[in-house]
C-alpha positions as CSV (number, residue, x, y, z in Angstrom):
1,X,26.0,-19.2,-10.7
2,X,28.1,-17.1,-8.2
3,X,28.6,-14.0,-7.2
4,X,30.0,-11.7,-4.1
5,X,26.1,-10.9,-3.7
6,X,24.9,-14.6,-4.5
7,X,27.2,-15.5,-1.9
8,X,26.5,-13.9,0.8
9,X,22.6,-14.2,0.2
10,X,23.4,-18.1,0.4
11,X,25.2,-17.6,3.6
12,X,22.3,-15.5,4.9
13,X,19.6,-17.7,3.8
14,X,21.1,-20.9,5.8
15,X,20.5,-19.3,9.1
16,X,16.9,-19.9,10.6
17,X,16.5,-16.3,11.4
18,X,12.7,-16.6,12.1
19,X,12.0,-13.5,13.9
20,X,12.8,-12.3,16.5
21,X,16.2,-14.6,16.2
22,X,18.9,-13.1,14.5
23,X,21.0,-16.7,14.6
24,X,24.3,-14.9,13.9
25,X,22.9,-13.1,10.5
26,X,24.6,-9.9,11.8
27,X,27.5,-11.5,13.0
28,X,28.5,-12.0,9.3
29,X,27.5,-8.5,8.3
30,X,30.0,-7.4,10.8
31,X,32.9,-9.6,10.1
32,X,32.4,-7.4,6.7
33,X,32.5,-4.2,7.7
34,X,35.1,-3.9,10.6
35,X,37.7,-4.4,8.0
36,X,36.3,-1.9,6.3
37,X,36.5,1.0,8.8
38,X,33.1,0.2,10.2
39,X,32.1,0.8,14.3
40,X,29.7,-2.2,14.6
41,X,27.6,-1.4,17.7
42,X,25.1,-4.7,18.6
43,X,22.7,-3.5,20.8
44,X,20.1,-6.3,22.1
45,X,16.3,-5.3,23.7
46,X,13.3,-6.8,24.5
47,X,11.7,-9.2,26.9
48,X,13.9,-12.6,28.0
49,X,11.6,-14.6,25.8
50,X,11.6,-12.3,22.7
51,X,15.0,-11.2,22.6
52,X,16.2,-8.9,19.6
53,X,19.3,-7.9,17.9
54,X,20.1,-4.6,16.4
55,X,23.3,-3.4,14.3
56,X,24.1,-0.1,14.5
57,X,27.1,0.3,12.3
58,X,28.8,4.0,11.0
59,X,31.9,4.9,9.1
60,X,32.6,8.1,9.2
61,X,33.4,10.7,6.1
62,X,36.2,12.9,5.9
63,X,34.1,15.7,6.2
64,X,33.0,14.4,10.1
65,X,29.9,15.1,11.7
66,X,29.7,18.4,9.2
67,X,28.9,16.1,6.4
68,X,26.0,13.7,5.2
69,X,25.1,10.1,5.9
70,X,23.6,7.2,4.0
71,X,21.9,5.0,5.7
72,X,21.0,1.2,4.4
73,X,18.7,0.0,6.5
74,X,16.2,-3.7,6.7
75,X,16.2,-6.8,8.7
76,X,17.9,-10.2,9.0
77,X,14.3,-11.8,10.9
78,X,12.1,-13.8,8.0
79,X,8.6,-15.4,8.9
80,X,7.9,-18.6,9.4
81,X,8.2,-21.5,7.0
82,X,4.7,-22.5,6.8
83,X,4.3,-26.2,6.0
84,X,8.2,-27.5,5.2
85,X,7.1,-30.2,3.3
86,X,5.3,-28.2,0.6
87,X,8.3,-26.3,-0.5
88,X,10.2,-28.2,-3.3
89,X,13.4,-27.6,-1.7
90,X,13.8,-27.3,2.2
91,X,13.5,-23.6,2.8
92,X,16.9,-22.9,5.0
93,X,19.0,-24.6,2.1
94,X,19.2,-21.8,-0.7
95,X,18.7,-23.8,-3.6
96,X,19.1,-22.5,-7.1
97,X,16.7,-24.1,-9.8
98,X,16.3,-24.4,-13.7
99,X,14.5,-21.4,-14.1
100,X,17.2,-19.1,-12.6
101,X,15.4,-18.4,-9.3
102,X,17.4,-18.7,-5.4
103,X,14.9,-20.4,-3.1
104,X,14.7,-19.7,0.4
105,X,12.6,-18.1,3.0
106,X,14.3,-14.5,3.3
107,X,15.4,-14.6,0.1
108,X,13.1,-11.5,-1.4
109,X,12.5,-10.4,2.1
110,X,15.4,-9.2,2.5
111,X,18.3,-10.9,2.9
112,X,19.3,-10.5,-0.9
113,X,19.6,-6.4,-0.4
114,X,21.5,-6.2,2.9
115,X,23.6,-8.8,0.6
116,X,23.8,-6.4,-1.8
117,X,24.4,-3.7,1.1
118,X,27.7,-5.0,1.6
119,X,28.7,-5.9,-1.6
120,X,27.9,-1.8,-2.7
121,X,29.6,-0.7,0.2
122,X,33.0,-3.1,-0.1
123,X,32.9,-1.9,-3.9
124,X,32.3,1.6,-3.3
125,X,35.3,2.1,-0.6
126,X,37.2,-0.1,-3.1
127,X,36.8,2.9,-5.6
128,X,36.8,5.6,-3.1
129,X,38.7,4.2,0.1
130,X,38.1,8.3,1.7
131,X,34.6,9.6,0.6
132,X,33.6,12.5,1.9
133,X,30.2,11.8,3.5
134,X,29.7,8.8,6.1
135,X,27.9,5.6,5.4
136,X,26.1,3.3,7.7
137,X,23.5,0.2,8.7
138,X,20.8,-0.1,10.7
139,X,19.9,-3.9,10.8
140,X,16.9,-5.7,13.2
141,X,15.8,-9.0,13.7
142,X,12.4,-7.5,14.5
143,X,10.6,-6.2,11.5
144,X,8.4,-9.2,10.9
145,X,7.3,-9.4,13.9
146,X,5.3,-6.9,16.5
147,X,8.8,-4.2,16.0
148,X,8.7,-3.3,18.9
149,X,12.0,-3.9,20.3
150,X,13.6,-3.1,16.6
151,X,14.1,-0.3,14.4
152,X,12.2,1.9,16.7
153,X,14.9,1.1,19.7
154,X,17.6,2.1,17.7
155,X,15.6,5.2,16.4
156,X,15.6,5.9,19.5
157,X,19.1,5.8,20.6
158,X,20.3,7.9,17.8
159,X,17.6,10.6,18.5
160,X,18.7,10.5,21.7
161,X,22.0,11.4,20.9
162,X,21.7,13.9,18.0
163,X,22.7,11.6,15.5
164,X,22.1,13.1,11.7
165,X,20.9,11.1,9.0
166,X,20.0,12.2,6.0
167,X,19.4,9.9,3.2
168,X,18.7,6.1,4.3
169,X,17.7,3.3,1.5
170,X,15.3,0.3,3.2
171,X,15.9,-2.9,1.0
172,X,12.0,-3.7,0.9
173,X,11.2,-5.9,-2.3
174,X,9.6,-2.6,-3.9
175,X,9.7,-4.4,-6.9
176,X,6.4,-5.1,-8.7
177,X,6.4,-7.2,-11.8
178,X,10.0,-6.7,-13.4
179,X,12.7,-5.6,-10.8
180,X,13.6,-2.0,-10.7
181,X,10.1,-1.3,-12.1
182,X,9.0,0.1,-8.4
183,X,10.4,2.2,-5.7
184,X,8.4,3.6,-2.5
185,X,8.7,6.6,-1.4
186,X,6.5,6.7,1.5
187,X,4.0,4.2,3.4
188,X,0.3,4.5,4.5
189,X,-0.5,4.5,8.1
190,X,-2.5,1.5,10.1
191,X,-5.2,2.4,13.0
192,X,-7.4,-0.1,14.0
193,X,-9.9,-0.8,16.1
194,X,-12.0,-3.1,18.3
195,X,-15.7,-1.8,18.8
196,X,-18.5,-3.3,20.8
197,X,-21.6,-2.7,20.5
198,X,-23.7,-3.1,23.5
199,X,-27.6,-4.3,23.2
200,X,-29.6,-6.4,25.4
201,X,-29.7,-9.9,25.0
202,X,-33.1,-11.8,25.2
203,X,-36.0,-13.8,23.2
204,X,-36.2,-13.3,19.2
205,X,-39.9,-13.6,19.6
206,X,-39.6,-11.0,22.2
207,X,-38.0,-8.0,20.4
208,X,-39.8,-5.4,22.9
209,X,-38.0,-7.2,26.0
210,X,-34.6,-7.0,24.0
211,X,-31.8,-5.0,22.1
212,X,-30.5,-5.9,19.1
213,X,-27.0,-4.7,18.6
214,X,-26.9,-5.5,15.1
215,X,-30.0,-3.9,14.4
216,X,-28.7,-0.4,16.2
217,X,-25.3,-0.3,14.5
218,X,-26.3,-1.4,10.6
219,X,-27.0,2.6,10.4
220,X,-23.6,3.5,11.8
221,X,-21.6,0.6,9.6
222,X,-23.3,2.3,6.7
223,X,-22.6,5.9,7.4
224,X,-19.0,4.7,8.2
225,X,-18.5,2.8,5.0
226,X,-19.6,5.8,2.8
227,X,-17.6,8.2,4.7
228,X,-15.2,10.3,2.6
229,X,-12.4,10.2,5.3
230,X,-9.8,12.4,3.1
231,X,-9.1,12.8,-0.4
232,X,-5.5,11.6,-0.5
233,X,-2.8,14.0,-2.0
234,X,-0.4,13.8,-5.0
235,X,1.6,10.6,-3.7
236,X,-1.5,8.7,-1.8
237,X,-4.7,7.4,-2.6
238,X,-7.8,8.6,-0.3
239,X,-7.9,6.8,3.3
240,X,-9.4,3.6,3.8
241,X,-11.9,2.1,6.5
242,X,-12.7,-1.6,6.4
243,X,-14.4,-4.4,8.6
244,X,-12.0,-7.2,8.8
245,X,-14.2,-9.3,11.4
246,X,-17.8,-9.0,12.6
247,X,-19.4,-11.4,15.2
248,X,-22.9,-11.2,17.1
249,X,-24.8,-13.8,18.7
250,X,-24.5,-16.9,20.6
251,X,-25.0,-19.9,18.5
252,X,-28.4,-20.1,18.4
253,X,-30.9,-19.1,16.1
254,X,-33.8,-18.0,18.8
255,X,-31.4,-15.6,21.1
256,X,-31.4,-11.6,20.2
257,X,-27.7,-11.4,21.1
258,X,-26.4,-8.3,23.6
259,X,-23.2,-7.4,22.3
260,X,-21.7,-7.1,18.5
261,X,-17.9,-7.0,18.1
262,X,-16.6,-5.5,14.5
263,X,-12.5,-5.5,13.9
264,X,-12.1,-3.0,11.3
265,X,-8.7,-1.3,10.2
266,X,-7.9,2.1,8.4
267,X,-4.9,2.7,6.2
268,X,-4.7,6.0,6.0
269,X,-2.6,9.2,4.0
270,X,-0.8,12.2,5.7
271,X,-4.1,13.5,4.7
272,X,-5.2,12.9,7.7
273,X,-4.4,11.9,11.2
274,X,-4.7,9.4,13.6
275,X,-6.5,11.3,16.3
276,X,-8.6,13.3,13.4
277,X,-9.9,9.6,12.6
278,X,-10.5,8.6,15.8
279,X,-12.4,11.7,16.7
280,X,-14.7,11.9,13.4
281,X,-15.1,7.4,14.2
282,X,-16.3,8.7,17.7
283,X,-18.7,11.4,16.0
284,X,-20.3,9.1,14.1
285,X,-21.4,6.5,17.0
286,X,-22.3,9.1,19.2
287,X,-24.8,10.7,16.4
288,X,-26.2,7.3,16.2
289,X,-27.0,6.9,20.1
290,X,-25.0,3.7,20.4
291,X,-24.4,2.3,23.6
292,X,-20.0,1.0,22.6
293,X,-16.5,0.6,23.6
294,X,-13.9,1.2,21.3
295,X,-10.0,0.2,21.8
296,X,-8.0,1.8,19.6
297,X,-4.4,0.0,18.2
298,X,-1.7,2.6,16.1
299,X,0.3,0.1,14.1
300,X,2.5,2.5,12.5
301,X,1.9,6.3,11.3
302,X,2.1,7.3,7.6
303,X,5.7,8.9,6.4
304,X,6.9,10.4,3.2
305,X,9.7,11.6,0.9
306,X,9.3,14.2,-1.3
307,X,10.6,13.1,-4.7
308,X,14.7,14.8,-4.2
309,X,18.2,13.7,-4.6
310,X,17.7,10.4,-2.7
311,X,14.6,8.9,-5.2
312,X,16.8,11.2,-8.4
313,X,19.6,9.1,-7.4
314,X,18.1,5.8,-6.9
315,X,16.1,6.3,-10.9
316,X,19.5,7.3,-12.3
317,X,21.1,4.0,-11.2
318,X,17.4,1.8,-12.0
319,X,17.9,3.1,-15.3
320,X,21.5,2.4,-15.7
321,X,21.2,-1.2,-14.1
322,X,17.9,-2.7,-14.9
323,X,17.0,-0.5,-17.6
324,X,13.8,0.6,-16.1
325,X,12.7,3.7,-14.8
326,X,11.2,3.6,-11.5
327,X,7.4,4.0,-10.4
328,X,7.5,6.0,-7.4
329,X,4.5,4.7,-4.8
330,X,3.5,4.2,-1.6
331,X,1.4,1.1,-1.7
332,X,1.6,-1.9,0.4
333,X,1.9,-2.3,4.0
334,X,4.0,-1.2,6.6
335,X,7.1,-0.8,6.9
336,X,10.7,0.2,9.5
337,X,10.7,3.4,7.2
338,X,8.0,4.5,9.3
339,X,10.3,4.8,12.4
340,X,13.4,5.9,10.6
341,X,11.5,9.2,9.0
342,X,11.1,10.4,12.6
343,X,15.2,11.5,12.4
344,X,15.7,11.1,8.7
345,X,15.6,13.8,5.7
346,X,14.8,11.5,3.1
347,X,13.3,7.6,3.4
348,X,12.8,5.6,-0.4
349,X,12.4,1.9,-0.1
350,X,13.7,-0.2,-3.2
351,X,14.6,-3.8,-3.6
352,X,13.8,-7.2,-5.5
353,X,10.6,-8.5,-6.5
354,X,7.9,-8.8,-3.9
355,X,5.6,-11.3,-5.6
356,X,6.5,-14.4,-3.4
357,X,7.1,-12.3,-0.1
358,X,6.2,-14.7,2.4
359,X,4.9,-17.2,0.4
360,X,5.7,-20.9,0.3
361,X,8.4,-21.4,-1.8
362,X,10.5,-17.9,-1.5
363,X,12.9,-17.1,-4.5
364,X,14.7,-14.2,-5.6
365,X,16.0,-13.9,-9.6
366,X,19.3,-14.4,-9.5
367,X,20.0,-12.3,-12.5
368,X,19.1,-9.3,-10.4
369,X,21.7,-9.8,-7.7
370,X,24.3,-7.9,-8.9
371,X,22.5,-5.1,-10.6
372,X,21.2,-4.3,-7.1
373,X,24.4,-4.1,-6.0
374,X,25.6,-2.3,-8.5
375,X,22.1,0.3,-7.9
376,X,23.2,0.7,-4.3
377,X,26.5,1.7,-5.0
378,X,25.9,4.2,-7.4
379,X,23.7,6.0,-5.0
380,X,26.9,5.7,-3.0
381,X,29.0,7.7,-5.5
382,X,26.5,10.0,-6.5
383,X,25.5,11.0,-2.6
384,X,28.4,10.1,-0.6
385,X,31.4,10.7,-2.7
């Protein structure tokens, strides 16, 4: 099996881009697009021992800085292997198989859509070598990792100098069951926090001498698990608050411990806000008399797109190419869409698959690597034409 896309997937996949190592992924996007009219800009931040690569690249439309951009954004970075030797085939040689799946870490996350990027783009300009509106990339080798050298750098930089984007595609694996089945048009946001709980350590037999800090915050854990923290809206389901980790005590089974820590984590709508949270999470404790400290950790706000020509363009060319219509959503994690919304009119996500995202044993259906393409560049001719 081979392909334009297939191809350059392959070539992708064989680089050990664990993040935040780019290992020359962009280096071969840009080979691609400077002979296609492209301004490649590399533009490397972070600490000596963490160093990241962006791509900023842009070709400009006839109609200048007066007209619209496209943006295809995503990330050349993949996650670690895991154990190598319980893949059946070594994860950094893309490897086809019998049931019509490419295996390789990256390969649904993502370096099968900024294949596809390409390929869209180098057909598009084929067809229309002087569209009217500009195109461009925004590519990181730090998405999978703590992003904060990535996306939001670049972000950033364009703010800074009143750069105009108005549609941009991430190639996520949106995908749920059947590719072209999902697309997301927004994300939830993550606040989490570390809280201790401060008692008095002593005696069990000797409550009286003591303060059990498990004890005083069992009322506050329940208060804060029935809360009804928003409603959610039209595109996202009612905020969550969870406890991801709970530890009190020392060890032993005779010692009233003096401090509880509880991790917990909320993913949360533009229903509500990150300081609102905080401050109703305060409320609570303080109601309860607790004795705490609380840090506080914003891993990414909440963004969304309004269903508009971006998502209506990206269902026409779903339909046309994998003869689905698209499920608009916002589940799952995080994602770079979060920074680019800050300076973008419209953000939808859509890609392959998703169901072996970072899993041992990667693939990507080969039978869907040319209808993405062929997705992306009809957005292409029905938005930058």
């Amino acid at each position: 099996m081979t392909n334009a896309t297939f191809d350059l997937t392959c070539d992708l996949l064989k680089l050990e881009s664990v993040t935040p190592n780019d290992e020359t992924c962009q280096d071969l996007l840009i080979k691609r697009l400077k002979p296609l009219g492209f301004e490649c800009e590399s533009l490397i931040s972070g600490p000596d021992d963490f160093r990241v690569t962006n791509l900023w690249a842009v070709r400009r439309g006839t109609a200048g800085t007066a007209g619209k951009m496209l943006v295809f954004a995503g990330h050349t970075d993949v996650v670690p292997t895991g154990p190598v030797e319980q893949w059946t085939s070594a994860p950094f040689v893309p490897t086809v198989k019998d049931d019509g799946y490419l295996y390789g870490r990256g390969a649904a996350d993502m370096k099968t859509s900024i294949a596809a990027f390409i390929t869209s783009i180098e057909a598009f300009l084929e067809k229309h070598p002087n569209p009217t509106h500009s195109i461009a990339l925004l590519i990181t080798s730090d998405e999978e990792g703590p992003a904060h050298d990535g996306t939001v750098k670049v972000v950033e930089l364009l703010k800074a100098r009143g750069e105009q984007l108005t549609y941009c595609i991430v190639g996520e694996p949106t995908s749920n069951e059947v590719f072209g089945d999902m697309m997301k048009n927004g994300r939830r946001g993550t606040l989490s926090g570390k809280l201790k709980i401060i008692g008095k350590q002593g005696h069990i037999a000797y409550p009286h001498r003591a303060k059990n800090p498990i004890h005083l915050f069992a009322p506050a854990l329940t208060e804060l698990a029935a809360t009804v923290w928003d409603e959610g809206n039209a595109y996202f389901p009612p905020t969550s608050w969870q406890v991801s980790n709970i530890h009190g005590g020392t060890g032993a089974s005779n010692i009233i411990p003096g401090e509880l820590v509880v991790d917990f984590n909320f993913r949360y709508s533009t229903a509500s806000t990150h300081d609102g949270l905080k401050q109703r999470v305060h409320e609570i404790l303080d109601v309860h008399g607790l004795e705490y400290d609380l840090k506080w950790t914003l891993g990414g706000e909440p963004f969304l797109t309004e269903a508009g020509d971006l998502s209506n363009a990206l269902s026409v060319a779903v339909q046309n190419h994998a003869n689905q219509m698209p499920e608009l959503s916002t589940t799952g994690g995080t994602s770079d869409g979060r920074f680019i919304a800050k300076i973008c009119q419209e953000v939808v996500e859509f890609g392959p698959v998703s169901k072996t995202i970072h899993q041992i044993d990667e693939r990507v259906e080969v039978a869907c690597m040319e209808p993405l393409s062929r997705i992306y560049a009809q957005v292409l001719e029905i938005l930058v034409k």
